[in-house]
C-alpha positions in Angstrom: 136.8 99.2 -41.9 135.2 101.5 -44.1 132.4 103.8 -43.2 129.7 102.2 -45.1 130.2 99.4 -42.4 129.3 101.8 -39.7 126.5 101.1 -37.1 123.8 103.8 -36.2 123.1 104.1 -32.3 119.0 103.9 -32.9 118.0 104.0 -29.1 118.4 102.4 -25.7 116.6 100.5 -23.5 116.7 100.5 -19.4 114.8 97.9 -17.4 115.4 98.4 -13.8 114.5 96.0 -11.3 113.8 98.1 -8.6 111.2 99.6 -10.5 109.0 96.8 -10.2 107.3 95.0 -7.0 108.9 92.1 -5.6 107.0 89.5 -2.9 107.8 90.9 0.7 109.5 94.1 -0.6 112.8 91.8 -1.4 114.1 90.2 -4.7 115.2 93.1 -7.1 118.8 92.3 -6.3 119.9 95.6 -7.5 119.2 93.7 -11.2 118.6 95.7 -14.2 119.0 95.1 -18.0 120.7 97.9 -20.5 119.8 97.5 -24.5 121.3 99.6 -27.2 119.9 99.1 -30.3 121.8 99.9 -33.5 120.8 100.4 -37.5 122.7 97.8 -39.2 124.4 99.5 -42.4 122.8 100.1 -45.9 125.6 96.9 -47.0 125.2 94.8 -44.1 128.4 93.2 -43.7 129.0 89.5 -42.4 128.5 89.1 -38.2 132.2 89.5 -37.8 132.1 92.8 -39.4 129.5 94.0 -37.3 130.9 93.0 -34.3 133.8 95.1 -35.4 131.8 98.0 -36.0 130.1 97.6 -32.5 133.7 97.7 -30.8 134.6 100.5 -32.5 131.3 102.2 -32.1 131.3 105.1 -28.9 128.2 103.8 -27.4 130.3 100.9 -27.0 132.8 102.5 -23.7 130.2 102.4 -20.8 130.9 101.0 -18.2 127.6 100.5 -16.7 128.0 102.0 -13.4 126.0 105.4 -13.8 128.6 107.3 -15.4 128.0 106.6 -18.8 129.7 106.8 -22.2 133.9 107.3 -21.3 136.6 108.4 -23.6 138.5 106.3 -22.0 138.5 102.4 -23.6 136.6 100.9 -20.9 133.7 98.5 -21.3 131.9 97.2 -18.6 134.3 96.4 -15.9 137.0 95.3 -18.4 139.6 97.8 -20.8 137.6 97.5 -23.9 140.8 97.0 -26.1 141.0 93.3 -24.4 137.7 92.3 -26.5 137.6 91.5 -30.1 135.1 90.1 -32.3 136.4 86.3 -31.3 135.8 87.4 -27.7 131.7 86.8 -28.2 130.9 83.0 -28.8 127.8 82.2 -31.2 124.9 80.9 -28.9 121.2 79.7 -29.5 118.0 80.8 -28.8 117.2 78.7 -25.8 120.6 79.1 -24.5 120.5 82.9 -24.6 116.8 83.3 -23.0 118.6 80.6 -20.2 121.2 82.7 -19.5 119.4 86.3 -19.1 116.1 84.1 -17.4 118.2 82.6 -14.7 120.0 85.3 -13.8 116.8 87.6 -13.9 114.7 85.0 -11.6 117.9 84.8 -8.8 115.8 82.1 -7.2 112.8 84.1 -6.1 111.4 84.6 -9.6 110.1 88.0 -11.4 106.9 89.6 -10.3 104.3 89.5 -13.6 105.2 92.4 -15.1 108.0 92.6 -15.5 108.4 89.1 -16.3 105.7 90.5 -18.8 108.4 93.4 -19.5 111.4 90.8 -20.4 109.1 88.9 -22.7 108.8 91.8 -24.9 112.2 94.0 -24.2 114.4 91.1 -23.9 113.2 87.6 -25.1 111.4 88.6 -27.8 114.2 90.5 -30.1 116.9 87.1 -28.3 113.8 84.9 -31.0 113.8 87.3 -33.4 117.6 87.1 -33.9 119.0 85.2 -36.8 122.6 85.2 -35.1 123.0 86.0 -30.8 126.2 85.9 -29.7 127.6 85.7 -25.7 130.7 87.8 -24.5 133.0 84.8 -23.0 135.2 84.3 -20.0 138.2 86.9 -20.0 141.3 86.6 -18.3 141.5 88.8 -15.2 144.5 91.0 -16.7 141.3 92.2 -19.0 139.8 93.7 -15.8 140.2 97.8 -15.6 141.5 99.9 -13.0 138.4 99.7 -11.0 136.9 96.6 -12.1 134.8 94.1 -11.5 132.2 96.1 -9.9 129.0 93.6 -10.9 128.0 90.8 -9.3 127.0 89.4 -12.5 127.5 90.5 -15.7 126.0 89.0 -18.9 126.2 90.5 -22.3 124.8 89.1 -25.7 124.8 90.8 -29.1 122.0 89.9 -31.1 121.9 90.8 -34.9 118.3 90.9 -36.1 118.9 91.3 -40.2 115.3 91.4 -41.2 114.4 93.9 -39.0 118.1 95.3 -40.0 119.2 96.2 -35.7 121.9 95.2 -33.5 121.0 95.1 -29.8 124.0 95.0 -27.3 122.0 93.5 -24.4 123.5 93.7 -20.8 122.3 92.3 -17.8 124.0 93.1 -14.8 124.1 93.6 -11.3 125.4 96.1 -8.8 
């Protein structure tokens, strides 16, 4: 791919649920959400493309545990070479903000703010998007040498092309 179809890491986002005050001291679940955010090229390029570029991109080989970015191809708690661009599945709106609220409420709900916190970290870029997309199922082969090590793990791309950003949204748990 050339250059010109390279993403720009912009910034990153970390909302841990710990951080906030849940009833009777219980509830957190060990939850948190990770957001990079990435410049979409001068030329943006069709979603494919992007997701591509976001594969390829560095930022992309963390495997979420605390010990951040890894030369080795590892993503999450799969090898990273096992996901392509037809790996993530197009999703809507209300499917997306399902997904991420479900798993954030874990059957005792969100205390206010940070209920208040996810409406404007996380479902407010998932509206914004004009294309979101959900990593699917992979086979268990795709797993790495240590992985899985979430309980849950859900990751959506959005691609916001008005605002020109890419977020790779993760929402996990340990």
């Amino acid at each position: 791919m050339p250059s010109t179809h390279a993403l720009t890491h912009a910034d990153s986002l970390f909302i841990n649920f710990r951080d906030f005050a849940f009833p009777d001291g219980r509830g957190h679940g060990y939850r948190w959400v990770d957001m990079k955010r990435f410049h979409l090229p001068p030329d943006t390029p069709d979603d494919r493309h992007l997701l591509i570029a976001l594969l390829a991109h560095p930022e992309f080989r963390d495997t979420y545990d605390g010990a951040g970015l890894w030369l080795e191809p590892r993503h999450g708690q799969w090898w990273a070479d096992r996901i392509t661009p037809d790996t993530y599945l197009p999703i809507d709106e209300v499917t997306a903000t399902v997904v991420i609220s479900s798993w954030a409420a874990d059957g005792v709900g969100v205390p206010t703010d940070l209920d208040e916190r996810l409406q404007e970290a996380v479902y407010a870029p998932i509206r914004r998007a004009t294309s979101r997309y959900v990593l699917g199922d992979l086979p268990e082969e795709a797993h790495h040498d240590y992985g899985p090590i979430h309980g849950e793990f859900h990751e959506l791309v959005l691609v916001d092309r008005p605002e020109g950003v890419l977020t790779l949204l993760v929402a996990a748990d340990d």
